[in-house]
N, C-alpha and C positions, 0 to 999 in steps of 0.2 A: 531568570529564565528557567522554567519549569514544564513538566506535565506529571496531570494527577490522574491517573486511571480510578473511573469511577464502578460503580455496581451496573450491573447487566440486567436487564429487565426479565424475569423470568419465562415469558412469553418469547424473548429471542435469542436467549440463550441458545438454544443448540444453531442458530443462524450469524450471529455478529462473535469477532472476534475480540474488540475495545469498544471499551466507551470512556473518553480522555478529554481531558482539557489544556491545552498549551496558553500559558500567561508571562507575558514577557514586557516587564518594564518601558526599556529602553533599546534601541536600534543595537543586534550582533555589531562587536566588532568589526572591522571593516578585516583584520586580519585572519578574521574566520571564514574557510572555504562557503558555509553553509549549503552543501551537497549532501541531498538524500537518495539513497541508492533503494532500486525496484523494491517492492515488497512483497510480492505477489498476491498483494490484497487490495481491494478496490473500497477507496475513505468518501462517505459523508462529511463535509465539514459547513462551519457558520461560524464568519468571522463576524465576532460582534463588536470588535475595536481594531481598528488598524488599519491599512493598506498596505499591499506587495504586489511584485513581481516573480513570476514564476517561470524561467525558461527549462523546454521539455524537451526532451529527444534532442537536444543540440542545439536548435532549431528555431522552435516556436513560443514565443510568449504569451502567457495569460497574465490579465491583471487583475488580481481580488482587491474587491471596495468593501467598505466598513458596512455591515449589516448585510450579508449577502452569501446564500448558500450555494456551495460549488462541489460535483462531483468527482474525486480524481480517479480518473481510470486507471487500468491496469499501465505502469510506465517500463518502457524497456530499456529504458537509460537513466542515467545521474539527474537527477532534478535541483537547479541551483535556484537558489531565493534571491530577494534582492529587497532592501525597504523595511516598513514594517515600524517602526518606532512602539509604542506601548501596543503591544497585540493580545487578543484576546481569542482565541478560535476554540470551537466546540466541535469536536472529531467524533465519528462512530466507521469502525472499518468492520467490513462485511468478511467471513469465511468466505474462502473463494468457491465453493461449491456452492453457495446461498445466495452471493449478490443480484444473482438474477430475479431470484422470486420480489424483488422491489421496483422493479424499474419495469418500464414497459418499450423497451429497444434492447435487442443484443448488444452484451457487452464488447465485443470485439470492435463494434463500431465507434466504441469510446477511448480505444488504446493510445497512449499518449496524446492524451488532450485532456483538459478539466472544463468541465461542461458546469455554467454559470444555471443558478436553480431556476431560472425562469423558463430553460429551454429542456430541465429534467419533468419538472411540474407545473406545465403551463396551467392550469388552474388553481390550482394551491398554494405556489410558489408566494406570491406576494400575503396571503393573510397568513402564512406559516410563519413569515420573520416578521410580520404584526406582531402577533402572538409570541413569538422568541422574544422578542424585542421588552415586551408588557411584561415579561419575568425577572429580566434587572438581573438574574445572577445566572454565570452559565453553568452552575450543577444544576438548575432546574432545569435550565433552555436543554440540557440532556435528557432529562426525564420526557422531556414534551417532544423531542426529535423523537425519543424512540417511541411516544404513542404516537406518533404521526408513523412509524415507521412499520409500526401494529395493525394499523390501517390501509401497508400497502400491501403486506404480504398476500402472497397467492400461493396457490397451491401447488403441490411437488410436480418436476415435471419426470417424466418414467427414467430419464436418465442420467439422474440425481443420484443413484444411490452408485455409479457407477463412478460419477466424478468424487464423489463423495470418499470412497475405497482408496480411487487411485491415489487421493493429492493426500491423504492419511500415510498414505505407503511412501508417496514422495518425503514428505515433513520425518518421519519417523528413523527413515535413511539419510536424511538431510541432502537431501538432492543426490545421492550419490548411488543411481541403480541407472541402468540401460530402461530406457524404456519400450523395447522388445519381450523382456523379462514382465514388465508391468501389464503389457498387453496380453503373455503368457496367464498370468495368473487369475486376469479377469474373463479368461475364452475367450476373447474379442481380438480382431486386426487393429494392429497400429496405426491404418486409415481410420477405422471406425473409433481408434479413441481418441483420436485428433476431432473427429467429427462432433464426439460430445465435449472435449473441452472447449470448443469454436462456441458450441450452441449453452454449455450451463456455465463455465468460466471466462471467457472471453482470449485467452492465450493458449498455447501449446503445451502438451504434459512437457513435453523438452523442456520448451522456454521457464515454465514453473519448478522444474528440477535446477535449473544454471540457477536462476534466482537464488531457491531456498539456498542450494550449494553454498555460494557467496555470502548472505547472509549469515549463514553457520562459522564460514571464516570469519566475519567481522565481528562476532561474537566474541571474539578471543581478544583479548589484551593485544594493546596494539603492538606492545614490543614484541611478543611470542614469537617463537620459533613457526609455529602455525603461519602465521601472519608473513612473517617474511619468509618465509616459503622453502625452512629446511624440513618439514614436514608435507607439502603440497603431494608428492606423489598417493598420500591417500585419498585423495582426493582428485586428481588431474591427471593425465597419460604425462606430463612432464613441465619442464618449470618456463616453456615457452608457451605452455599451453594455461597454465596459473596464470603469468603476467599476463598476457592477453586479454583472461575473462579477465581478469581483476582491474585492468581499468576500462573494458568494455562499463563495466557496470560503475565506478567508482570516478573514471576520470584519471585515474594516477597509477602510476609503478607502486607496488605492495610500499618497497624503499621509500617511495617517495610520501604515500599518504600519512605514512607512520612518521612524520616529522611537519607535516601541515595542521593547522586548529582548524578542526570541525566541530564545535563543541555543541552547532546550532542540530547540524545531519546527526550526531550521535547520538541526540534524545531519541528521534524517531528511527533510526536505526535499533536501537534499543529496543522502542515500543513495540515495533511489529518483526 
């Protein structure tokens, strides 16, 4: 069980954040949680060997079939796997101030759901995984995602460069600023920059600060004092308010995740 991050297309570089490939033998242990936690990034993928189950927000399940592109929208919960035997998938995850210029629907309408590519690209969709398919190796089926992906960009929209600012400033502080503060420095109302993350990223600068936040703690060795939360006050008003997010987003008490096998959720956890 692996992922290879691959080379970025120079054409979309300043718009896509990975281009990876995940290749996995054999079915995860059954003793691995396989929970990937939000990312604040919105993934292209093409599974070209496998099947799985995907359950979202708690809630709702998607099923990915073998040769079949699916868009994961932005998730505000733990996402568990399920299946999967010899898998094969080809990932491209979008800057979250970019994902828009590819699709032709607001992304907030895609939050927590993975939208099957026939209903992303209803004319393209089917000779695209012709064509993926006729390549037999997925470092190429990458190359040909992202000229297909060359083909959909569009042009800036005027309040691009705003979301663009703020989620730099988010990531850079690792989610840990007020977002009052954020709206201070751009001259804009905290209404008006909820209004542009709704319309160029799909979720809340808030919701995108909790993210990265969490993210940055998972970053840490799992045994860290970070982690189990004798450091949490740099991060959180206090250690009711750590546990809380931390299995809002994760499923489990810090204590608890730090003694479970995620070895499937750590790759992509890692990745993005």
């Amino acid at each position: 069980m692996n992922i290879r991050v691959l080379p970025i297309d120079t054409v979309l570089q300043p718009f896509l954040r990975k281009v990876w490939v995940f290749e996995s033998q054999n079915d995860v242990p059954l003793t691995d949680i396989k929970t990937v936690v939000p990312s604040g990034h919105i993934t292209l993928t093409f599974t070209y060997k496998g099947n799985y189950s995907t359950l979202v927000n708690s809630s709702s399940t998607f099923h990915t079939r073998e040769s079949t592109l699916s868009l994961i929208g932005h998730q505000s919960k733990p996402v568990l796997l399920s299946g999967g035997g010899h898998v094969v998938t080809v990932g491209v995850s979008f800057k979250p101030f970019a994902a828009y210029r590819f699709f032709p629907f607001p992304l907030q309408d895609v939050s927590d759901m993975i939208i099957p590519g026939d209903d992303l690209f209803t004319r393209d969709a089917d000779l695209l995984v012709e064509q993926l398919l006729s390549l037999g190796e997925p470092d190429r089926m990458a190359m040909k995602l992202q000229e297909f992906l060359i083909s959909k960009l569009s042009p800036a929209n005027n309040l691009e460069k705003i979301a663009h600012y703020t989620i730099d400033e988010i990531f850079r502080q690792k989610g840990q600023l007020p977002i009052s503060s954020l709206a201070n420095k751009t001259g804009y109302s905290q209404r008006h920059m909820n209004r542009v993350f709704n319309d160029i990223v799909g979720i809340s600068p808030k919701d995108m600060a909790r993210i990265i936040r969490i993210k940055h703690i998972l970053s840490v060795p799992r045994d860290s004092s970070l982690l189990l939360g004798a450091d949490y006050l740099d991060h959180f008003f206090d250690q009711a308010h750590y546990i809380k997010e931390f299995k809002y987003f994760t499923g489990y008490t810090p204590h608890r995740y730090t003694r479970v096998e995620n070895s499937f959720g750590s790759l992509f956890n890692r990745l993005e």
